[in-house]
DRENMARSE-366388 format. One record per residue (C-alpha): x, z, y; chain; residue number from 1. Coordinates in pm, whole numbers, plus 32768, in hexadecimal, padded with zeros to 4 digits. Layout:
BEGIN
<<X; Z; Y>; A; NUM>;
...
This chain:
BEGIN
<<1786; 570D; 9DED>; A; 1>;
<<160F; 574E; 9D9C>; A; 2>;
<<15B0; 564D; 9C9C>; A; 3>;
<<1496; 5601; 9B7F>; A; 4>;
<<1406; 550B; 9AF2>; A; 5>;
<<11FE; 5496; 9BE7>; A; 6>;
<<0FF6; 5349; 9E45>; A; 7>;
<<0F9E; 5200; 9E50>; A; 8>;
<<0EA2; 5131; 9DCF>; A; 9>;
<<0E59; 502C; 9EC5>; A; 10>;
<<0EF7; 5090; A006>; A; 11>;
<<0E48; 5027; A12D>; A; 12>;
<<0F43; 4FBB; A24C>; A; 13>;
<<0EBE; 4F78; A39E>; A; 14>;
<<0F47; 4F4E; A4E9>; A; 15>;
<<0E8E; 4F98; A640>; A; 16>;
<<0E42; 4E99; A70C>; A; 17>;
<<0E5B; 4E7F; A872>; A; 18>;
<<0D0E; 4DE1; A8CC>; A; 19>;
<<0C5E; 4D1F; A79C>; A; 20>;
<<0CAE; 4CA7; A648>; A; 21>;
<<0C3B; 4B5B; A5BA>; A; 22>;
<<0C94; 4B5F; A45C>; A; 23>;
<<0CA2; 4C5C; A33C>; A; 24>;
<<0DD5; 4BFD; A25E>; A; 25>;
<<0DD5; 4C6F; A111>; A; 26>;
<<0F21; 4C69; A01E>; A; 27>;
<<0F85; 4C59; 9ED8>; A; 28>;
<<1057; 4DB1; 9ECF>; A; 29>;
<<0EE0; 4E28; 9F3D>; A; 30>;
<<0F3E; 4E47; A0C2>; A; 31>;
<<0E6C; 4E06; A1D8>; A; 32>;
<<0E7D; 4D6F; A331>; A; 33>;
<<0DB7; 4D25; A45D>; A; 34>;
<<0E5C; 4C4D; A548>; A; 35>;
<<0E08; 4B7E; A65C>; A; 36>;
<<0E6B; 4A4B; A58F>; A; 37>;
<<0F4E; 496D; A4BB>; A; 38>;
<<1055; 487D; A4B4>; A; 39>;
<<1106; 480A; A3C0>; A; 40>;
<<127F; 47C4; A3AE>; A; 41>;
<<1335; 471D; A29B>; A; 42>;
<<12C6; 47F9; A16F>; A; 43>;
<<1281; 4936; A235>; A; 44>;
<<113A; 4966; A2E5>; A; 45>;
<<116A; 4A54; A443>; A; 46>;
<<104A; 4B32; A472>; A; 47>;
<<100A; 4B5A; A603>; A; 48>;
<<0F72; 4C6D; A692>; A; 49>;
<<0E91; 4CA7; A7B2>; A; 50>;
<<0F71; 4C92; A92A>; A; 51>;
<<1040; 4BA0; A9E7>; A; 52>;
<<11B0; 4BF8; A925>; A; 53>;
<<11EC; 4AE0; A82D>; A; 54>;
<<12F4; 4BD6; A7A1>; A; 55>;
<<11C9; 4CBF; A709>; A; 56>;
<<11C4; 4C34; A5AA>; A; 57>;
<<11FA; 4C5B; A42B>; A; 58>;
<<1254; 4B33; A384>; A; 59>;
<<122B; 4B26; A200>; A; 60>;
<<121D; 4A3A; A0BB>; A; 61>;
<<1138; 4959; A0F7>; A; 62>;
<<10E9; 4956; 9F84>; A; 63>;
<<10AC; 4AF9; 9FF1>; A; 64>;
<<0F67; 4A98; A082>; A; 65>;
<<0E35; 4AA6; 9F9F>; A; 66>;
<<0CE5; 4AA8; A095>; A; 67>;
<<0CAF; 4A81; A1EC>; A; 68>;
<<0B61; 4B0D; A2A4>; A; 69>;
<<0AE5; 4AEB; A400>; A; 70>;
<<0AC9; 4C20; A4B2>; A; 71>;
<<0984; 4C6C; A5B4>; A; 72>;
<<09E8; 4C61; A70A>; A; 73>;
<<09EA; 4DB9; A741>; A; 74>;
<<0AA5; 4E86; A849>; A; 75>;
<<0BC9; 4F72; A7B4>; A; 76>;
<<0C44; 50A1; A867>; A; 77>;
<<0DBB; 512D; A835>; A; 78>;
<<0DDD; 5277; A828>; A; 79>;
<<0E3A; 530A; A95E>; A; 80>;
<<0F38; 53E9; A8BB>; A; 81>;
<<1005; 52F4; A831>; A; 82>;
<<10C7; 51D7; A8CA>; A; 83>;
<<10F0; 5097; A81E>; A; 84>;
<<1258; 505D; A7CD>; A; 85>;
<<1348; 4FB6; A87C>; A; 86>;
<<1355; 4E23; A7B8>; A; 87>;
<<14D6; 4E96; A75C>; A; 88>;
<<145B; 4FCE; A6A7>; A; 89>;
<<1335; 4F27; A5F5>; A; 90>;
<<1433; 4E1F; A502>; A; 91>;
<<1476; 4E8E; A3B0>; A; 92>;
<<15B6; 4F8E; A3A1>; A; 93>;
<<16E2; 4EED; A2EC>; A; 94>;
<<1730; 4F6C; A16D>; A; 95>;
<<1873; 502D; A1FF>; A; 96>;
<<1785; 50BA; A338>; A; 97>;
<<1686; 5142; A251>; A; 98>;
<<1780; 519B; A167>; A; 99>;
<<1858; 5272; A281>; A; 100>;
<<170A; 530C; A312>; A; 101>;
<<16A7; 537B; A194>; A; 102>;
<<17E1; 53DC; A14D>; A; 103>;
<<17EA; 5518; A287>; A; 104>;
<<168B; 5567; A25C>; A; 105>;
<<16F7; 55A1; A0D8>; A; 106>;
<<17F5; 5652; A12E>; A; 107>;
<<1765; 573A; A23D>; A; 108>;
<<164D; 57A6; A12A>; A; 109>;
<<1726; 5788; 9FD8>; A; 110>;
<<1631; 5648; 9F67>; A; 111>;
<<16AC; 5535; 9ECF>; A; 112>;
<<16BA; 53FB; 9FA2>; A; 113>;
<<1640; 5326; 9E87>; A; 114>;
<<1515; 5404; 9E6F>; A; 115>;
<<14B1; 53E2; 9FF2>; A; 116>;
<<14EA; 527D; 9FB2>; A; 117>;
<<13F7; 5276; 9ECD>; A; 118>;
<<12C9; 5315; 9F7B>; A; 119>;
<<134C; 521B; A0DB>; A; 120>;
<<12FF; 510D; 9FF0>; A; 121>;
<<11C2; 5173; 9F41>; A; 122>;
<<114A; 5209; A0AA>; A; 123>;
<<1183; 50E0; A17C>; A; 124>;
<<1251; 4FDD; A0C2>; A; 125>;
<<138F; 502A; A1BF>; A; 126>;
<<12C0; 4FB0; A2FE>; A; 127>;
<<12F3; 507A; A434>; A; 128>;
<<11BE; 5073; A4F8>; A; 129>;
<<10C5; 5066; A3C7>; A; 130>;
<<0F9C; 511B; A407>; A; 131>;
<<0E7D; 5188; A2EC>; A; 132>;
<<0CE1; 515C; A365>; A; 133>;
<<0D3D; 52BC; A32F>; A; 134>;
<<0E23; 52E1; A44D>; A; 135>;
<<0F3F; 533B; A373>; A; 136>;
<<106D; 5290; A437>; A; 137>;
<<1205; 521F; A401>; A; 138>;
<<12A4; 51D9; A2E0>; A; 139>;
<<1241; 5335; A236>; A; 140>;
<<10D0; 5334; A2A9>; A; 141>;
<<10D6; 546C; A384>; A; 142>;
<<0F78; 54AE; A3D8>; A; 143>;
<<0F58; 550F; A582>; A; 144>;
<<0EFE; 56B1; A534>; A; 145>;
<<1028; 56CE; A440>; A; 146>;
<<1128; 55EA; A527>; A; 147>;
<<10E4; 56E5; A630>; A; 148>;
<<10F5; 5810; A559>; A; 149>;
<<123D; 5770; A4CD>; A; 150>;
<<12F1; 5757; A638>; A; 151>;
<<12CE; 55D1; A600>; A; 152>;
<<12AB; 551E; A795>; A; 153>;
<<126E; 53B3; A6F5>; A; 154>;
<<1210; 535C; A5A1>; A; 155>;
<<1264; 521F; A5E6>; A; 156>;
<<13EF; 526E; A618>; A; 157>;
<<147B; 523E; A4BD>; A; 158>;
<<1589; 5362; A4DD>; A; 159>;
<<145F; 5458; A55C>; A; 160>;
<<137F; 53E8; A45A>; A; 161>;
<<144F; 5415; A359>; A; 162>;
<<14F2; 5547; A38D>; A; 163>;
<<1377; 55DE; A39F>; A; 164>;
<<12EA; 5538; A251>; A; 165>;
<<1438; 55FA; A1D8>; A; 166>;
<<13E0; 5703; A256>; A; 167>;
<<1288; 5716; A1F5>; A; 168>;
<<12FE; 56CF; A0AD>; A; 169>;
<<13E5; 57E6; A083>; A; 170>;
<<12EC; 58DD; A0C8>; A; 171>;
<<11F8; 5821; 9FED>; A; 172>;
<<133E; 5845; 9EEC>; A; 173>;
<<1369; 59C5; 9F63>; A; 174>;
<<11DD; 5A23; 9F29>; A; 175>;
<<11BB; 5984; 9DAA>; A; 176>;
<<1356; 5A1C; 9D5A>; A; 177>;
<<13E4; 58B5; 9D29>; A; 178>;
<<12B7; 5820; 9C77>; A; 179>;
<<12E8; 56C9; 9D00>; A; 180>;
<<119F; 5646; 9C7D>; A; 181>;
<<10D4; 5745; 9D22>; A; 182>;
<<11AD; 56FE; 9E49>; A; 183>;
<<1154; 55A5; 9E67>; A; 184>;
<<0FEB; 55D7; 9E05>; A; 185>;
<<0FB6; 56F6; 9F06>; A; 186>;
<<1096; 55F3; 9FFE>; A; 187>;
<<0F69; 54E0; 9FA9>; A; 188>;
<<0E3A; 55BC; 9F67>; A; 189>;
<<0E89; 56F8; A026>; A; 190>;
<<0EEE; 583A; 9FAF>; A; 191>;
<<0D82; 58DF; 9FC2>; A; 192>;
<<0D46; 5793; 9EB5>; A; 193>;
<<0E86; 5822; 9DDC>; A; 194>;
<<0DF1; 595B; 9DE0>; A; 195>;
<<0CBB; 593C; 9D90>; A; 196>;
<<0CF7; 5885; 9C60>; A; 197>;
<<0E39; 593A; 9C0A>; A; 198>;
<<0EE4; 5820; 9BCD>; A; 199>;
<<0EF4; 56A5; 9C1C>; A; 200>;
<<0D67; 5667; 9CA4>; A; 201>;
<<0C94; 5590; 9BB2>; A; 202>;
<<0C81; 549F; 9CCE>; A; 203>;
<<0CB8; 5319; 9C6D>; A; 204>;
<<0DB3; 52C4; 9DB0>; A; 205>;
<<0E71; 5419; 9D79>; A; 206>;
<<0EBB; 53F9; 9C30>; A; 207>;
<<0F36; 528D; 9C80>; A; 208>;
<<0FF4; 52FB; 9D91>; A; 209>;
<<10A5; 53EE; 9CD5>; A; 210>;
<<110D; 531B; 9BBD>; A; 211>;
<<1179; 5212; 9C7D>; A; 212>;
<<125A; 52D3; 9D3C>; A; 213>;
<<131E; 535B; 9C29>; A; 214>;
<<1322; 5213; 9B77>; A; 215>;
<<13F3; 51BC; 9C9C>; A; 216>;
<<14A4; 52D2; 9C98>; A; 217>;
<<1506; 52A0; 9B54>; A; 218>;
<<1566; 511E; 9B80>; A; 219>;
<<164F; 5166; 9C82>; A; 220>;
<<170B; 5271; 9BD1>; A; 221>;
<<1714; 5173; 9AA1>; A; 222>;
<<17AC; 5061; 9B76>; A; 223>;
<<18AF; 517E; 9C25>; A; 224>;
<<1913; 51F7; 9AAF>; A; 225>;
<<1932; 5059; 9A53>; A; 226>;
<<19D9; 5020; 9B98>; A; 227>;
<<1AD2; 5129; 9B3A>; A; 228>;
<<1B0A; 50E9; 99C9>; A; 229>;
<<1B60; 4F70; 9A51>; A; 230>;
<<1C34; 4FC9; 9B1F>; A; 231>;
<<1CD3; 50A7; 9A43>; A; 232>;
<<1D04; 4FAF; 991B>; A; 233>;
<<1DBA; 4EE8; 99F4>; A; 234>;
């Protein structure tokens, strides 16, 4: 499976609201949120957003949260191409969900799951419906033009999303022969960025992004070889 050892910075996460947002929550991992409001509960804090479902929420360590800021009253529009997700598809997937959805798209495109786990979590942090003030959207930031050139319906849909990061990744992969770092820069920057610069672009976020991914890359393969030489001791 296509390997190597190299997007992030701070990753803006936002999430569309359905009317207005009140607050703009900022966290330590160097999310953001708007949401309608707050509550707290035990040692979590649940982040509402705008509408009447009480369901539509993401609930994190209270200890997460590290500035709060009112938003202006301002009217939001949602795009009127894409449909909110349903409250059952907006919950963060299960380890053995993501793991099963990473696992085919790996396998349809001869990428290693870990890999493609490690963009999902530099991308979005493994939440479904996170969307960039780019507009990139789902768990491997598909923006809207290359969802649609990419077959993808819903970005929103965690098995659709998914299987088109992969597959935007595999021709990223395809065009820079197996260069993963150019793959993941182009897959952050844009190819006409990779190209330009022949190489990994000089830009602060890129360069970030890059090395972050393969740093997680690499931890997980250390943890699988540990894992194994454990288990194999034993």
């Amino acid at each position: 499976m296509r390997l190597s050892a190299v997007r992030f910075g701070v990753m803006v996460l936002a999430v569309w609201p359905l009317a207005r947002a009140a607050e703009h929550v900022t966290l330590k991992n160097g999310f953001e949120v708007d949401c309608a409001r707050q509550e707290a509960v035990g040692d979590k804090v649940r982040l509402y957003f705008a509408g009447k479902n009480e369901a539509n929420y993401l609930e994190v360590a209270a200890t997460s949260v590290v500035r709060v800021e009112e938003i202006a009253d301002a009217p939001v529009e949602l795009p009127k191409t894409i449909a909110m997700p349903k409250a059952s598809e907006m919950a963060k997937l299960t380890k053995a969900e993501m793991h099963e959805m990473l696992a085919h798209a790996g396998g349809e495109h001869n990428i290693d799951a870990d890999l493609l786990a490690s963009v999902v979590r530099a991308e979005s942090g493994g939440q479904v419906r996170a969307v960039s003030r780019t507009g990139a959207r789902g768990l491997m930031q598909l923006m809207p033009g290359t969802a649609d050139d990419l077959g993808v319906q819903d970005s929103f849909r965690p098995e659709q999303n998914i299987a088109g990061g992969t597959a935007y990744l595999d021709a990223l992969l395809t065009r820079y022969h197996d260069n993963v770092a150019l793959a993941l820069a182009a897959y952050n920057a844009g190819p006409k960025a990779v190209d330009k610069y022949h190489g990994v672009p000089p830009y602060r976020e890129t360069r970030a992004y890059v090395a972050r991914v393969i740093r997680e890359f690499n931890r997980r393969k250390q943890m699988a070889l540990a894992a194994g030489a454990q288990a194999g001791a034993q």
